[in-house]
C-alpha positions as CSV (number, residue, x, y, z in Angstrom):
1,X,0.0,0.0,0.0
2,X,1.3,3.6,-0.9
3,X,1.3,6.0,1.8
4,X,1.1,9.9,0.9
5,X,2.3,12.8,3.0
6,X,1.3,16.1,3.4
7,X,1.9,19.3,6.2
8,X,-0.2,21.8,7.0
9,X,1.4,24.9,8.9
10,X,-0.8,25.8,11.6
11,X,-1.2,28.8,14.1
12,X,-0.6,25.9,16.6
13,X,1.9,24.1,15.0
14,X,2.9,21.9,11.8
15,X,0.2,18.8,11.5
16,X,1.4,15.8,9.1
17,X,-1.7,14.2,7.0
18,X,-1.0,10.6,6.1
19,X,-3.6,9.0,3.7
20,X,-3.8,5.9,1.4
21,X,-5.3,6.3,-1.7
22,X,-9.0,6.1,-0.2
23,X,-8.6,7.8,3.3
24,X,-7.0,9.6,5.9
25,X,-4.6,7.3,8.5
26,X,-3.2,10.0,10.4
27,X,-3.4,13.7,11.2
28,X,-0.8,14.5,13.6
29,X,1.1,17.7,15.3
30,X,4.9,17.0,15.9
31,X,5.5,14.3,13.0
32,X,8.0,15.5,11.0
33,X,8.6,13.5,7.3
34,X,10.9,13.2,5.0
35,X,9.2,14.8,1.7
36,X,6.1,15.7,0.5
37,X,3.9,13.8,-1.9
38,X,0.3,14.6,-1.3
39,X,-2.1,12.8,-3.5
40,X,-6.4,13.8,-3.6
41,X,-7.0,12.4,0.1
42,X,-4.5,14.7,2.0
43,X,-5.0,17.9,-0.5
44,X,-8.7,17.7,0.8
45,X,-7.9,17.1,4.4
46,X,-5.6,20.0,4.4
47,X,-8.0,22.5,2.5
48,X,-10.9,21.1,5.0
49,X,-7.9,21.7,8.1
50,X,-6.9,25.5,6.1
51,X,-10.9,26.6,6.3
52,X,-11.0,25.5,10.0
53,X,-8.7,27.3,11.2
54,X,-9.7,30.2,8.8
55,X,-13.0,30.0,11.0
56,X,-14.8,29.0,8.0
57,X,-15.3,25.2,8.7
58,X,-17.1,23.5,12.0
59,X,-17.4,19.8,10.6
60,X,-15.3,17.7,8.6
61,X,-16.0,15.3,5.7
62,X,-13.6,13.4,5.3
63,X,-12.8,9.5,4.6
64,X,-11.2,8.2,7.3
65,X,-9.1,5.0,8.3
66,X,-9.8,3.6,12.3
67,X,-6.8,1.9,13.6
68,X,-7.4,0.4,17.0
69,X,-8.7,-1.8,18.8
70,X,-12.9,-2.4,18.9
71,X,-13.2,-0.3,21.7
72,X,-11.0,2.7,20.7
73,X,-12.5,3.1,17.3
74,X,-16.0,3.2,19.6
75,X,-14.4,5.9,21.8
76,X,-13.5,7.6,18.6
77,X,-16.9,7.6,16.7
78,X,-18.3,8.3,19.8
79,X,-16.2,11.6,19.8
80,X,-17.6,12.8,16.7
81,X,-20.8,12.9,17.7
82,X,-19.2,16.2,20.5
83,X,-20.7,19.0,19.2
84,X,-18.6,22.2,17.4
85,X,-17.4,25.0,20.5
86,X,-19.0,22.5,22.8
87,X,-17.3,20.4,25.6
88,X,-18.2,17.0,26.8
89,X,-16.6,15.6,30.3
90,X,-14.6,12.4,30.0
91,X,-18.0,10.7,32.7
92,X,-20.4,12.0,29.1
93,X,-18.5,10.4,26.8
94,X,-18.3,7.1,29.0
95,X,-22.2,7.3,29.2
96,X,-22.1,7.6,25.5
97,X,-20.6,4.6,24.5
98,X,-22.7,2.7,27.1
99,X,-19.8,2.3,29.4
100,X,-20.3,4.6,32.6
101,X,-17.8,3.0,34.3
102,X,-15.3,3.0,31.7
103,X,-14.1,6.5,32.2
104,X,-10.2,6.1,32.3
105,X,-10.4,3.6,29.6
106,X,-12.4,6.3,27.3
107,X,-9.4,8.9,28.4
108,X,-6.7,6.0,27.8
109,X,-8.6,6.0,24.3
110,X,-8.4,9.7,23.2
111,X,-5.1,9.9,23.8
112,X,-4.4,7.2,21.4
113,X,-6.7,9.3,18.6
114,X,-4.8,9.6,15.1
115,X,-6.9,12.4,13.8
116,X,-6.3,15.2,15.8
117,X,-9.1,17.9,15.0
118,X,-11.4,16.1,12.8
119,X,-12.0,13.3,15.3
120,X,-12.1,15.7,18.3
121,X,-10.7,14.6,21.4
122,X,-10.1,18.7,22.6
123,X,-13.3,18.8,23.3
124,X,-13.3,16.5,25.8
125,X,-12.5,17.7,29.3
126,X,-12.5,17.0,33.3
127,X,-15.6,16.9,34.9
128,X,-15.0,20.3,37.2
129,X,-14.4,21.7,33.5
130,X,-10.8,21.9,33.9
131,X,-8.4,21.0,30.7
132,X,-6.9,17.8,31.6
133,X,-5.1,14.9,29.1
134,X,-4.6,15.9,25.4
135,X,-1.9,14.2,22.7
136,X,-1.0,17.5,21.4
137,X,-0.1,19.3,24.6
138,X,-2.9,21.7,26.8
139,X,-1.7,25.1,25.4
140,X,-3.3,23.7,22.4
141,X,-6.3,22.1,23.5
142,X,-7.1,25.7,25.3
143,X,-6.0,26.9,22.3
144,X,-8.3,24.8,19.9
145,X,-11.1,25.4,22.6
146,X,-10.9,29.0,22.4
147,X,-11.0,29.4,18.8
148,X,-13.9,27.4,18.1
149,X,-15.6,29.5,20.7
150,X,-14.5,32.8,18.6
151,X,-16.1,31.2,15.3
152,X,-19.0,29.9,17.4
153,X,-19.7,33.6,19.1
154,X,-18.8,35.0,15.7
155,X,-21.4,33.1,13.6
156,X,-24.2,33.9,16.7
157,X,-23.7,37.4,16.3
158,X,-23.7,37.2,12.1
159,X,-27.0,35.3,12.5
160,X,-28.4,38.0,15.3
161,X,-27.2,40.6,13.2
């Protein structure tokens, strides 16, 4: 199977896309490659990635590839369903999946998340609401957090305007 590779320089840091020819693999900060060759699959992650952090996107559409075990990929999917500028506690997304008591497990899960953004484990948080646990460090999470909130506010005052 050929891989393809592309970086997207973000106000948070550089994120790697890694697709096949059908789907996403990975979206990753920190990963640095050795060359470029983006094919279809990354060109459209990283235009979907620009217009997020433009403020112009809230939801991605993308194909993606799982790769985990059963109960990840459900902690995943679960994730996507966390809505745009809105936070869910680690305890909600347990109850989510069915699994109230699998709490730890469910944070043990995020962190293992190969799709930073578009699957969005930022949104998930402690249950006092403080930022606790993200693969990409907590300046970005907070950082992440706060911008969706500008869009959010943003697109509530266009719409009231």
């Amino acid at each position: 199977m050929q891989l393809f590779h592309d970086t997207l320089e973000t106000p948070i840091g550089e994120l790697t896309i890694e697709a096949d020819s059908t789907a996403v693999r990975t979206i990753l900060f920190d990963q640095p490659i050795a060359s470029r060759n983006p094919n279809d699959v990354t060109r459209q992650c990283r235009q979907q990635l620009e217009e997020y952090f433009q403020g112009e996107r809230t939801g991605f559409a993308l194909p993606l590839v799982f790769q985990g075990a059963a109960f990840q990929e459900e902690v995943w999917r679960a994730l996507l369903h966390v809505p745009f500028a809105k936070t869910a506690s680690y305890g909600e997304q347990a109850r989510r999946i069915e699994r109230p008591k699998a709490v730890r497990a469910g944070g043990a899960a995020n962190g293992q998340n190969k799709h930073t953004i578009v699957i969005p484990c930022h949104r998930v948080i402690g249950a006092n609401g403080s930022l606790t646990g993200y693969g990409g460090g907590l300046e970005r999470k907070k950082w992440l957090l706060e911008h969706e909130g500008r869009v959010a506010a943003k697109s509530l005052a266009a719409k009231s305007g």
